[in-house]
C-alpha positions as CSV (number, residue, x, y, z in Angstrom):
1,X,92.7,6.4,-2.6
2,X,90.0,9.1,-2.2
3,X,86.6,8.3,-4.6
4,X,83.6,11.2,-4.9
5,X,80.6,11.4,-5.8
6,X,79.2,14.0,-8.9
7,X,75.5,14.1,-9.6
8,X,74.6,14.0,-13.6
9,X,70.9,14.4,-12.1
10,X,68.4,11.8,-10.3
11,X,69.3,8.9,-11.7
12,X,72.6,9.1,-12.9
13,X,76.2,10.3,-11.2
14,X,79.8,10.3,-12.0
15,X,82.8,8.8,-9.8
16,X,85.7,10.1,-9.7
17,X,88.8,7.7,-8.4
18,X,91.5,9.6,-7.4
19,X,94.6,6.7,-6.7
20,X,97.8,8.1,-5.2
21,X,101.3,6.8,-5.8
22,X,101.4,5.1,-2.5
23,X,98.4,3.2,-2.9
24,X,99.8,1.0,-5.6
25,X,103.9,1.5,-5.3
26,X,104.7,-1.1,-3.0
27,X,102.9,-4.3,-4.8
28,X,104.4,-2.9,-8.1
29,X,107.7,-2.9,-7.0
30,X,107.0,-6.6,-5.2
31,X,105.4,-7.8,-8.9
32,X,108.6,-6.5,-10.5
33,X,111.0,-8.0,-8.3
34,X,109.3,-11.3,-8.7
35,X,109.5,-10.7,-12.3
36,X,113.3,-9.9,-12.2
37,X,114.0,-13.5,-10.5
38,X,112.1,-15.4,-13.0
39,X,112.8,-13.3,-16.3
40,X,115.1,-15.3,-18.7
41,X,116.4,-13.0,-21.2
42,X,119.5,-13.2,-23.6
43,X,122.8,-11.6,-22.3
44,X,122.0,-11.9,-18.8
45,X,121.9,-14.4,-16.2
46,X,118.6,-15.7,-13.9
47,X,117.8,-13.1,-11.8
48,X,120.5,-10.5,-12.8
49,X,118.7,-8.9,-15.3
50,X,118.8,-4.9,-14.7
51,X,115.2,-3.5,-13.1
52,X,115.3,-0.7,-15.8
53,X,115.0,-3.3,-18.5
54,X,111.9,-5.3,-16.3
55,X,110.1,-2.1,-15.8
56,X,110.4,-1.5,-19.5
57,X,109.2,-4.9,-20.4
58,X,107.0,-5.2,-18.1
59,X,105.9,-2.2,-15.9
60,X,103.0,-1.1,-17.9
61,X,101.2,-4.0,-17.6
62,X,102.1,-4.7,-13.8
63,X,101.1,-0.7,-13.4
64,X,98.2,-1.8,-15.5
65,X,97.0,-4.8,-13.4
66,X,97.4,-2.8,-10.1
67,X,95.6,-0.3,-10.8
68,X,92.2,-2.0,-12.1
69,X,92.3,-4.2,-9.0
70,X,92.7,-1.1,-6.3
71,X,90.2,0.7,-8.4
72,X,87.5,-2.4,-8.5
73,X,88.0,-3.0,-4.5
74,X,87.8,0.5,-4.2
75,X,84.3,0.9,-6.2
76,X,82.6,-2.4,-4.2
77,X,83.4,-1.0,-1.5
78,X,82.2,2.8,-1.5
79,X,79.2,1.8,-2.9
80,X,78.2,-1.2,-0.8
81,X,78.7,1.8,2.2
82,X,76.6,4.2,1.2
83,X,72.7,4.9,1.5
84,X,71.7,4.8,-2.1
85,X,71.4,1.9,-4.5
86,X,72.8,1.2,-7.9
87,X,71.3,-0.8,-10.8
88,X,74.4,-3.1,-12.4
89,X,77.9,-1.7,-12.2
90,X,79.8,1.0,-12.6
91,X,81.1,1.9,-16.4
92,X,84.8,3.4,-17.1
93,X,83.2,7.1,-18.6
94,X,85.0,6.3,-21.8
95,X,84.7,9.7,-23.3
96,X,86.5,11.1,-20.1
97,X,90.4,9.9,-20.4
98,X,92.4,8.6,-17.8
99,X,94.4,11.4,-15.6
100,X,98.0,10.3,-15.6
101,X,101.6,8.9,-17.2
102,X,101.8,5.2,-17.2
103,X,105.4,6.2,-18.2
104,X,106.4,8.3,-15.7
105,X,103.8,7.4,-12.9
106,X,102.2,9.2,-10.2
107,X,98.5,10.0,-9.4
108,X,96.0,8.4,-11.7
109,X,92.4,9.7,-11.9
110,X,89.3,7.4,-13.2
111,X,86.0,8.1,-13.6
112,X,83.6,6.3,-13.7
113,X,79.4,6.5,-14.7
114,X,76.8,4.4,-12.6
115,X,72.9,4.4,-12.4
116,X,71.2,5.3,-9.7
117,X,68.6,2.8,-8.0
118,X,65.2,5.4,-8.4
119,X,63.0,5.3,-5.1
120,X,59.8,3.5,-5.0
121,X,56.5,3.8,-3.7
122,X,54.1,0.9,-4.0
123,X,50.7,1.5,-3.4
124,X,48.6,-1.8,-2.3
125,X,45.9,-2.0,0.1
126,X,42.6,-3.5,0.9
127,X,41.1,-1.1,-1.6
128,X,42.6,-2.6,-4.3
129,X,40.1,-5.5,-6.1
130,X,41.6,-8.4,-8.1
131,X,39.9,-11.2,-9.9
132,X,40.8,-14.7,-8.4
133,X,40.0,-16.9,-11.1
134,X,39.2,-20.9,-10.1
135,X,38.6,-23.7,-12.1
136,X,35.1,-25.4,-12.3
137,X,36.2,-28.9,-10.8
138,X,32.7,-30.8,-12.6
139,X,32.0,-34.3,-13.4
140,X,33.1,-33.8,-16.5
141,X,36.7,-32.8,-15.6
142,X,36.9,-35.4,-12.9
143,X,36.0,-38.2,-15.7
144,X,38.5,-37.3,-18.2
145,X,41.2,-37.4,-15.1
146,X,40.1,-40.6,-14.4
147,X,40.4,-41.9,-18.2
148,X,43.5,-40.8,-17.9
149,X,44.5,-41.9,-15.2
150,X,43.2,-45.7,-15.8
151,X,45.0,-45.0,-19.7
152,X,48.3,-44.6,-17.9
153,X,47.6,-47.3,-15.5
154,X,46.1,-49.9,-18.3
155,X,47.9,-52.4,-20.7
156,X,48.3,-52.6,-24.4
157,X,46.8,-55.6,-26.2
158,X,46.0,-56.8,-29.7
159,X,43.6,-55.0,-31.6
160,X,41.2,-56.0,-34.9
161,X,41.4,-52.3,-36.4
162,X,43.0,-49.3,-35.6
163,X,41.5,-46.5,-33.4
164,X,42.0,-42.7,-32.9
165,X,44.7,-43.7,-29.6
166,X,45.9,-46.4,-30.7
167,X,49.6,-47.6,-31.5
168,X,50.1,-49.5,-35.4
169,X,52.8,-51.8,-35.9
170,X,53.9,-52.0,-39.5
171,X,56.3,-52.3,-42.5
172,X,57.5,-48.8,-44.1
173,X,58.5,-50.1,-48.2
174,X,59.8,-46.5,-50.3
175,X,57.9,-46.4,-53.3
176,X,58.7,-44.5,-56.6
177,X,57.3,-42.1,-58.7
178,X,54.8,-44.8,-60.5
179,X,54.2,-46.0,-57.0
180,X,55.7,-49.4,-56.9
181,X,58.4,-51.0,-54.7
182,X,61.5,-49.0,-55.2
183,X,64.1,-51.3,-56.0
184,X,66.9,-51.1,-53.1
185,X,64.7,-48.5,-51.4
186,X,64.3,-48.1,-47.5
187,X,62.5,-50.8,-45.5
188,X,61.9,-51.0,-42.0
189,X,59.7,-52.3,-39.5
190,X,58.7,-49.8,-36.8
191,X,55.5,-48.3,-35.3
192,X,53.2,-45.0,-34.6
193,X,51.3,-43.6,-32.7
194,X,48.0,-42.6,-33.5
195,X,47.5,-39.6,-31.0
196,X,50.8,-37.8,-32.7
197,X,49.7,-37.8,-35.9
198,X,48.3,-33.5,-37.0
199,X,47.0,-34.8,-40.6
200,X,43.7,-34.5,-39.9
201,X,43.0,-36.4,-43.6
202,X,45.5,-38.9,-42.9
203,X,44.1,-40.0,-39.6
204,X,40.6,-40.4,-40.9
205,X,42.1,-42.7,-43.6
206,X,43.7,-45.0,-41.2
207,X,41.2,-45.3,-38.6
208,X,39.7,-48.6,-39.5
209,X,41.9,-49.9,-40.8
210,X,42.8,-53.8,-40.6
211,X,45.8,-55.8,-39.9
212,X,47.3,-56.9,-43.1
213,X,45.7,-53.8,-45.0
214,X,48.2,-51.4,-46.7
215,X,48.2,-47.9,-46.9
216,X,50.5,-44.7,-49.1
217,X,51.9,-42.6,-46.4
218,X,54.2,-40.1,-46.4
219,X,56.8,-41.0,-43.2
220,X,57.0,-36.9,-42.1
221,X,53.1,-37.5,-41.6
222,X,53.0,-40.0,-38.9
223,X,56.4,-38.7,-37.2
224,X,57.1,-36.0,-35.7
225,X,59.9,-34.9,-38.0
226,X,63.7,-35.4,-37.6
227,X,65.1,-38.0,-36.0
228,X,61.8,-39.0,-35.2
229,X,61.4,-39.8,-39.0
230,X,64.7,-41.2,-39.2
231,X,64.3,-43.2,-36.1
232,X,60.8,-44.4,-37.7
233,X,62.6,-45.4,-41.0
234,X,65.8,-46.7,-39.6
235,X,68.2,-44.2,-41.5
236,X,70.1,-41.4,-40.5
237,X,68.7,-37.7,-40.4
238,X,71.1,-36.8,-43.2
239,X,69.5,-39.3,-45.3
240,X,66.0,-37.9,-45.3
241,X,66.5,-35.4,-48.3
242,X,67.3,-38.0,-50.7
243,X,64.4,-40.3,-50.0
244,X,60.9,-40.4,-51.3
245,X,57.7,-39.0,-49.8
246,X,55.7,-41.8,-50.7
247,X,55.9,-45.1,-48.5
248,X,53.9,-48.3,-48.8
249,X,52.6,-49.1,-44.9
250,X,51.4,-52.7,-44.0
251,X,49.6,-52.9,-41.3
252,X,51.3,-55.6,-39.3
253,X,49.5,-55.2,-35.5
254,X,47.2,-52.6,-33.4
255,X,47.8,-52.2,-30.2
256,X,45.0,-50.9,-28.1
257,X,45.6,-49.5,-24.8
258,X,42.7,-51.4,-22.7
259,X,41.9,-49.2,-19.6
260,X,43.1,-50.5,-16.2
261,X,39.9,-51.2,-13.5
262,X,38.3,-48.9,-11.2
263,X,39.2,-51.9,-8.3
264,X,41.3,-52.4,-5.6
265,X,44.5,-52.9,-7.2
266,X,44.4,-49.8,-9.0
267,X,43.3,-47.4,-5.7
268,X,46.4,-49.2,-3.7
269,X,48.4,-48.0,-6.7
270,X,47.5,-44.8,-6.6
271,X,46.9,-43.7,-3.6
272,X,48.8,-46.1,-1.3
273,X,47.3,-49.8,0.4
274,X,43.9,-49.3,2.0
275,X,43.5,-45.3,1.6
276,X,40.6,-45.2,-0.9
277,X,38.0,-48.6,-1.1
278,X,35.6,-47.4,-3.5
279,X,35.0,-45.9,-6.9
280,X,33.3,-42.9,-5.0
281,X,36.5,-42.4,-3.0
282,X,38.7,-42.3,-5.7
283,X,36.6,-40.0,-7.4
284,X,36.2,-37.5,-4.2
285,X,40.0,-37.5,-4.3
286,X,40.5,-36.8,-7.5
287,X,38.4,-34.1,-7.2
288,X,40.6,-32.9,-4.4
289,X,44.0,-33.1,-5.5
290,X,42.4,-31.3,-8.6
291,X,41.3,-28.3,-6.6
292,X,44.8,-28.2,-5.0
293,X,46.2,-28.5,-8.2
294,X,44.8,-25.8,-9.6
295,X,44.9,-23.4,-7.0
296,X,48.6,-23.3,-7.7
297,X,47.7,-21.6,-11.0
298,X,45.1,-19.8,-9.4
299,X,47.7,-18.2,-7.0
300,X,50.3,-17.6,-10.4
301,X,47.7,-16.0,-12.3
302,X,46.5,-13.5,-9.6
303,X,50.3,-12.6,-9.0
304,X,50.8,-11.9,-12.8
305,X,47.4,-10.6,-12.7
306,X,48.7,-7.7,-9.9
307,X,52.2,-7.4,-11.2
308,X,50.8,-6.4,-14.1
309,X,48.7,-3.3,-12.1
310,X,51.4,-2.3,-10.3
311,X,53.9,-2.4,-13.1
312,X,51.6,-0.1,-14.9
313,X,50.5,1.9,-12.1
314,X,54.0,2.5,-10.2
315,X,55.9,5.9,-11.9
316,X,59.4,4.0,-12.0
317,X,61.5,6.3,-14.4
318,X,64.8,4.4,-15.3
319,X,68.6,5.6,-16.1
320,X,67.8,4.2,-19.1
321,X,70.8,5.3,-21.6
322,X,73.5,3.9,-18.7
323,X,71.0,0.5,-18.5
324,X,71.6,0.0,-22.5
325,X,75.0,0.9,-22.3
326,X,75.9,-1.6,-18.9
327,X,74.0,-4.1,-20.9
328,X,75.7,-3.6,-23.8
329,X,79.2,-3.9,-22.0
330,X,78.1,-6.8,-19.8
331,X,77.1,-9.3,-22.9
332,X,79.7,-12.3,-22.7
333,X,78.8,-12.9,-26.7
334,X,79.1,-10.2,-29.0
335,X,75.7,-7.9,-29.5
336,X,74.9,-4.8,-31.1
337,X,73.3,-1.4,-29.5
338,X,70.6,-1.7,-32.2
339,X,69.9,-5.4,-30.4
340,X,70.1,-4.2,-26.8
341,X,67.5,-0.9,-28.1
342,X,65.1,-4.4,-29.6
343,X,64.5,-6.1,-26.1
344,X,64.9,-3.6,-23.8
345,X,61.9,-3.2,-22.8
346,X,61.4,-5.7,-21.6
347,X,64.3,-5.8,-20.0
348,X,63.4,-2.5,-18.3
349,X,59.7,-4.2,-17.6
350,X,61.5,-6.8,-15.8
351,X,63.6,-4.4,-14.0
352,X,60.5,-2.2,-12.9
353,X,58.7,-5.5,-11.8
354,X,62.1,-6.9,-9.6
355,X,62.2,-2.9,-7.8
356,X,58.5,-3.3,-6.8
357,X,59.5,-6.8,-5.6
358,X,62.7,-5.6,-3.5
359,X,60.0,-2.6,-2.2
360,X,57.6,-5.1,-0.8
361,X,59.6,-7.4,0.8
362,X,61.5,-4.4,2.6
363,X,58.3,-2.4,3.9
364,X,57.0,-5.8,5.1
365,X,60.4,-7.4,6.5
366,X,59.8,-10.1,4.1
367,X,62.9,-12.3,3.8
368,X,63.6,-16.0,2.9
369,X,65.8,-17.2,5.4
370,X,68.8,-20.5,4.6
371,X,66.4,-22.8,6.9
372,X,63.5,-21.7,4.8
373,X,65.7,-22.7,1.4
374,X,67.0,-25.8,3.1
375,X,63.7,-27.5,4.1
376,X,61.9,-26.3,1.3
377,X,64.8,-28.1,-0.8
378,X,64.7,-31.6,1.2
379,X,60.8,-31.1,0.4
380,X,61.4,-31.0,-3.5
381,X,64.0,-34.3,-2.8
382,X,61.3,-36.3,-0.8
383,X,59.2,-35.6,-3.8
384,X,61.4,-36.9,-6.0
385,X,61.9,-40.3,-4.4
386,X,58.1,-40.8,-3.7
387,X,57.7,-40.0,-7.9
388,X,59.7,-43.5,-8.0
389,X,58.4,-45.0,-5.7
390,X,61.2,-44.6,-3.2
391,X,61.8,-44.1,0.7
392,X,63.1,-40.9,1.4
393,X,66.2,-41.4,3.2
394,X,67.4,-40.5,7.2
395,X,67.2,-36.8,7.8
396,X,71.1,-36.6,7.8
397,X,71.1,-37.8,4.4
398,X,68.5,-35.8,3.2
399,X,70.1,-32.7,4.5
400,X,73.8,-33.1,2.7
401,X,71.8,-33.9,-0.6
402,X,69.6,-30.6,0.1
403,X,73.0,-28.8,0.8
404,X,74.5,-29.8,-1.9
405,X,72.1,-28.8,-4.5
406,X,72.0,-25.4,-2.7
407,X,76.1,-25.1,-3.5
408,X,74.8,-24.5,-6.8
409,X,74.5,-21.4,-7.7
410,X,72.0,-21.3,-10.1
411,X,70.2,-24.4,-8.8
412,X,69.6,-22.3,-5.3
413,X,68.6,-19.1,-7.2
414,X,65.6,-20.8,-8.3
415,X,65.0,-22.0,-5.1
416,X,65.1,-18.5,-3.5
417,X,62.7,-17.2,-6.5
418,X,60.0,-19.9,-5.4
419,X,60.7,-19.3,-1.7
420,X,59.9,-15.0,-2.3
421,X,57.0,-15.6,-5.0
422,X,55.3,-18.0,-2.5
423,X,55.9,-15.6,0.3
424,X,54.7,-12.6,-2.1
425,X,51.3,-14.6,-3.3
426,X,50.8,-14.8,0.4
427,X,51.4,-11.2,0.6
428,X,48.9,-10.0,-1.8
429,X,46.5,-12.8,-0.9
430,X,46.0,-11.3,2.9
431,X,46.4,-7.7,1.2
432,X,43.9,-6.7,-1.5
433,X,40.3,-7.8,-2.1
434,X,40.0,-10.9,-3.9
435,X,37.1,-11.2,-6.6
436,X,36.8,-15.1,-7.2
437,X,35.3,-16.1,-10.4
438,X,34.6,-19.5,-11.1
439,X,35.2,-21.1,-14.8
440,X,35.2,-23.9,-17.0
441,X,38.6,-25.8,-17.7
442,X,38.8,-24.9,-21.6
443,X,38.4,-20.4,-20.3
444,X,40.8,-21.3,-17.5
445,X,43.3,-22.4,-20.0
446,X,42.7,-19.4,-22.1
447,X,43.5,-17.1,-19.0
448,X,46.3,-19.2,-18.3
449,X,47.8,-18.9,-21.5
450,X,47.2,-14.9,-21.3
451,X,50.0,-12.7,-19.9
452,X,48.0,-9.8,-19.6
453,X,45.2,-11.8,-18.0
């Protein structure tokens, strides 16, 4: 098998796949006579039926098979050995035919289109100037953490009226269209939350409210919608179309979430026996594991922020008609070329954005190595047992569980993505010039939210 290379231009080059007779006779003729033992056809006996007749039936196909796997092997290799790079996979050149007689067999000729990896230059030094943005860790942020904190950490009890957070236990009755009990309508005890409810209206009318009072509601208002309304009503989804809108709700309990203390019990809770004594403690570690918190976002935003810049900034031209048509032929579900032209791109954004990536970590020898993947994975599963309140177990242990969530292949991707965005925030962070700017919690958000921030 001989396979060379045609340049279309830059980006784009033909292969041409030249396969000889001998490359492909021998396993043929095997296939065939394994064919002719098992072939069960009338008027002969097992393994007696003439080879002319098993060619005919089923040469093509066995030519067929052949052929496509000495051409694939053929491709991965000659193109994992040479110097450039490709983006996806070669393409069968379908308005170039095939070159030779599946009847009468010989040489075949295939060609094939690929696209050509372009080079890149990435340009990133000290001169560069980013914005670092931080949150403003104030009182103020530090006291709603602690509200919620001593919320999650509190109890419910009995309450004389309802409040903006509180939880209403009560009797849904169906009404009709005067507004009265509908006979052999839906009834059902269940309750709501106060803090889910959007109807700004609606939760000013039941704030205040008293046990035993009753109130029209309609059930999609103090739900979330769905099953959440079927749930509420204790009915199947299907059933919601061919109910009212109007329900009669008693008020049969409010529960109010009391706050747990800022004492003892609660620190020991949080942070472990003994490790903070006071209210002052508590609130300087708050603080703390706030700042850390956030400079996780921090870190994302200023990544985004200079992925953006470089995206923009880096001349990356693409093989773009071969992209749209690998992409095309690639799809598992069926998709149009008018879809593919729709989102792609974004596709080629992302592509442009994974190039400067690769560029990076290669002119820096950035790699993430197994034992990288593996401790940074028995990390995440330490984690998870501490979240309930668990003992992580013997290192042994801990490694086999780490190993086999990286046997999953999708499962260790994104721990490989984590592992190189870490290790490229690091990058940029001892790189370029970082401009930190300090704001309040509601602007960080907003930056946040921004992807072009």
């Amino acid at each position: 098998m001989n396979i060379t290379k045609e340049n279309v231009d830059d980006l784009n080059a033909l292969l041409k796949v030249t396969v000889e007779k001998s490359d492909y006779q021998e396993n043929v003729d095997k296939a065939l006579a394994d064919y002719r033992k098992k072939a069960s056809i009338p008027g002969f006996r097992k393994g007696k039926v003439p080879m002319g007749i098993i060619k005919k039936q089923y040469g093509r196909n066995v030519l067929g098979d052949e052929l496509n796997r000495i051409v694939s092997e053929g491709l991965f290799k000659y193109v994992d050995e040479q110097e450039f790079e490709i983006l996806g996979n070669p393409l069968p050149k379908n308005d170039v035919p095939v070159e030779g007689d599946f009847d009468n067999p010989d040489n075949f000729v295939f060609t094939y289109e690929i696209g050509i990896s372009p080079k890149v230059e990435v340009k990133l030094s000290g001169r560069n100037k980013y914005e670092y943005t931080k949150v403003k860790v104030d009182k103020k942020l530090v006291d709603k953490q602690l509200e919620d904190l001593t919320r999650r950490y509190g109890k419910l009890v009995s309450g004389d009226k309802i409040g903006e957070k509180d939880m209403v236990l009560g009797q849904f009755v169906e009404l009709d269209e005067k507004g009265e009990i509908l006979e052999g309508g839906v009834m059902n005890n269940s309750t709501i939350s106060m803090e889910f409810i959007e109807d700004e209206k609606l939760k000013k009318e039941l704030i205040g409210k008293k046990v035993g009072d009753k109130v029209v509601v309609n059930p999609v208002h103090v739900s979330r919608g769905g099953s959440d309304t079927a749930s509420m009503l204790g009915i199947e989804e299907s059933q919601l179309g061919s109910i009212s809108d109007k329900f009669q709700l008693t008020i049969n309990d409010v529960k109010v979430m009391e706050p747990a203390k800022l004492d003892q019990e609660l620190f020991d809770k949080l942070f472990g026996e003994g490790e903070v004594k006071s209210e002052k403690e508590m609130r300087d570690k708050v603080k703390a594991d706030m700042v850390q918190m956030f400079e996780k976002d921090s870190e994302k935003i200023l990544t985004r922020r200079i992925s953006n810049d470089l995206i923009k900034k880096t001349d990356i031209q693409l093989p773009d008609g071969f992209l749209k048509r690998w992409i095309l032929a690639s799809q598992k579900e069926p998709v149009s070329m008018e879809e593919i032209e729709k989102d792609y791109e974004n596709y080629a954004r992302s592509l442009r954005w994974q190039l400067i990536q690769n560029e990076i970590f290669k002119n820096n020898e950035m790699k993430v190595e197994h034992e990288e993947a593996m401790n940074y994975t028995k990390g995440l599963l330490v984690n998870q047992y501490a979240q309930y309140g668990m003992p992580a177990p013997e290192d042994e242990e801990l490694t086999k569980s780490a190993q086999q969530v990286l046997s999953n292949q999708k499962e260790a991707q994104q721990i490989y993505d984590m592992l190189a965005e870490e290790k490229l925030t690091k990058y940029f962070k001892e790189t370029v010039k970082l401009d930190e700017k300090e704001v309040d919690y509601d602007e960080y958000v907003k930056i946040a939210q921004d992807s072009n921030a």
